[in-house]
Steps between C-alpha positions, in 0.01 A plus 500: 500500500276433207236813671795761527650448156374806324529711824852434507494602109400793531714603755806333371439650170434833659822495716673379165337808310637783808832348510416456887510168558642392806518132722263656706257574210560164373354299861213783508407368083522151616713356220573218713582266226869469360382516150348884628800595679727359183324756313497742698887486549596480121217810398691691819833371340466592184350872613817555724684453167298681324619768710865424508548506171255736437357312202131587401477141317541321878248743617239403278621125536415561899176632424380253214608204781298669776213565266506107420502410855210734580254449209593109514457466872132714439424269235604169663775446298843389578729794458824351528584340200388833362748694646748201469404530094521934567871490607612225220368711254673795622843266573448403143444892375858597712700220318342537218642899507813408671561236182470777271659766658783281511467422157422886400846556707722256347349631155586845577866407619553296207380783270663747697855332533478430088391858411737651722842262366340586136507851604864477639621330155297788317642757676864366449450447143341900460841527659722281258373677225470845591892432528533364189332817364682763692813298385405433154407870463777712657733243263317589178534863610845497531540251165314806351698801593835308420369417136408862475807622628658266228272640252608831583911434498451365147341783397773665599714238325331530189482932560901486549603214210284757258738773614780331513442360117428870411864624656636171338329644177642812501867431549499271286352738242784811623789231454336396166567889427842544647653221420387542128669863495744385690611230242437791229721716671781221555473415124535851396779540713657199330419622147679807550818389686505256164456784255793695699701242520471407135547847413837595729658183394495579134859636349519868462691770607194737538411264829791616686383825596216334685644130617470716837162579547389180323623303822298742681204411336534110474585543877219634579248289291657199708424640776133589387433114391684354843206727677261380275568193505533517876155624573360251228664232704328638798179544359503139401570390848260716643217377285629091536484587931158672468368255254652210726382675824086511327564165385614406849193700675220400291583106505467593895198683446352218267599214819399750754130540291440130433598389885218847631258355206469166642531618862169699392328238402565263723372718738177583338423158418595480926297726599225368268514168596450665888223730404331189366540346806384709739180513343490112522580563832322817573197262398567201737528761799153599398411161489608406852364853636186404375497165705625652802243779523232186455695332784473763718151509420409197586746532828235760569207326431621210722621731760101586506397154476739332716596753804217589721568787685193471732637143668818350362446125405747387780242689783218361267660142530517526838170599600364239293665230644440626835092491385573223374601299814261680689214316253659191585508529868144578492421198264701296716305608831179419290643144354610418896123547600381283207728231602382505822118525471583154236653331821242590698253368259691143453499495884149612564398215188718274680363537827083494319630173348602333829159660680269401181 
């Protein structure tokens, strides 16, 4: 056994190398020991898995583990607890990656999940206040035009008191006229039915002659201060009606300008008070636009970091458990040999100790 050691090295390792290996191959190399056909098995394992999976890292594992069994056969070593030591470290590598994918994963959920609910409540509050704006706006708009439709109507209220004092003015100053010659002309009129009277009623015959017309005349200066008198009383009524009727219109006027004044600037100060806050507002929805757009940055950057688009981590997961097992299997064919070859040795001590 000991004289075809490193024959069967170099054709074990060469069958290893070719991927050609068969259990023909292995009689012809003489690995007739089960520590040679353990490793045999697990570097023929571990290739076929290489395969299936089609990972590059069991690949090189298989050829590192039939390197060690060549060169430590040609050197009299014992290869197997190299190999043994080859697939730990790789087992080791696997969970090693598999612990911090997982933890890379549950990072970029976590992140993920956060960033996207932060987004969400971002997006609602751009929404909130971009109502509150629009709202706030159209309101001062409309506060606005009604104070400068008030404006305008007491304009007009101020434009038509001014014209209505003027007409107020001006009758005032014609019956201040009329009335005066009016009163003159009554007064005459009185003065001379006096002086006729007076006269007529004196004794004398030379009044006889003209007792006649005399009534004519009296007569008819009655008549003139009933008219006058008339149209003074008229004129006097007309000016207390127009002078009521102003009085009447411009205490309306004066009510209807206060009430429009105050409507005015209550509405300014409204719309003001709006204006103001919109800005305030105007400025919070910049605020909150601002951390969105760095939300959906980083969404982005984790998108990049988190999603691979070559192997998605569930496929990844997958394959590594599967290599993963696969390691194991192989480590477990190895481990079965090594417990054997120790009972063999306890029995083959136990049998020199009974010869000896």
């Amino acid at each position: 056994m000991q004289a075809s050691s490193g024959a069967a090295a170099q054709s074990y390792g060469a069958a290893l190398d070719q991927r050609q290996v068969s259990l023909l191959q292995i009689a012809r190399a003489g690995l007739s020991s089960g520590a040679d056909l353990a490793n045999f098995e697990a570097v023929r394992f571990i290739r076929d898995l290489a395969r299936k999976q089609n990972s590059v890292a069991l690949a090189q594992l298989a050829s590192r583990m039939a390197s060690a069994i060549r060169f430590g056969e040609a050197a009299g070593a014992d290869p197997f607890a190299k190999v043994k030591g080859l697939i730990a470290d790789m087992l080791a590598t696997l969970e090693a990656d598999a612990q911090g994918d997982a933890s890379h994963k549950a990072y970029c959920d976590k992140e993920t999940s956060e960033t996207t609910e932060k987004k969400n409540e971002k997006k609602a509050l751009i929404q909130k206040l971009s109502t509150q704006i629009d709202s706030k706006s159209a309101r001062s708009v409309k506060l606005k035009d009604q104070a400068a439709t008030l404006q305008n109507e007491l304009a007009q209220l101020a434009s038509s008191q001014a014209e209505l004092t003027k007409i107020r003015s001006d009758e005032k100053g014609v019956f201040t006229k009329n009335s005066a010659e009016m009163k003159a002309g009554i007064e005459g009129v009185k003065n001379a039915l006096r002086v006729l009277k007076e006269y007529y009623a004196q004794d004398g015959k030379s009044h006889g002659a003209a007792e006649g017309a005399s009534s004519g005349i009296i007569s008819l200066l009655e008549v003139c201060e009933s008219d006058f008198s008339k149209g003074l009383a008229e004129m006097e009524v007309s000016e207390s009606t127009g002078a009521r009727d102003y009085d009447r219109v411009t205490k309306e006027n004066e009510i209807s300008t206060t009430m429009k004044s105050q409507d005015v600037k209550y509405k300014t100060k409204e719309a003001t008070k709006l204006d103001k806050s919109v800005s305030e507002t105007s400025s919070d929805l910049e605020g909150a636009q601002s951390e969105l757009d760095a939300l959906l940055e980083y969404l982005n950057k984790l998108g990049k970091m988190c999603i691979s688009k070559a192997e998605p981590y569930a496929e990844r997961k997958a394959r590594r458990e599967a290599e993963l097992a696969g390691l194991k299997e192989a480590l477990t064919i190895l481990e079965g040999e090594s417990l054997l070859q120790k009972t063999e040795g306890r029995r083959l001590r136990g049998i020199h100790r009974i010869t000896a």
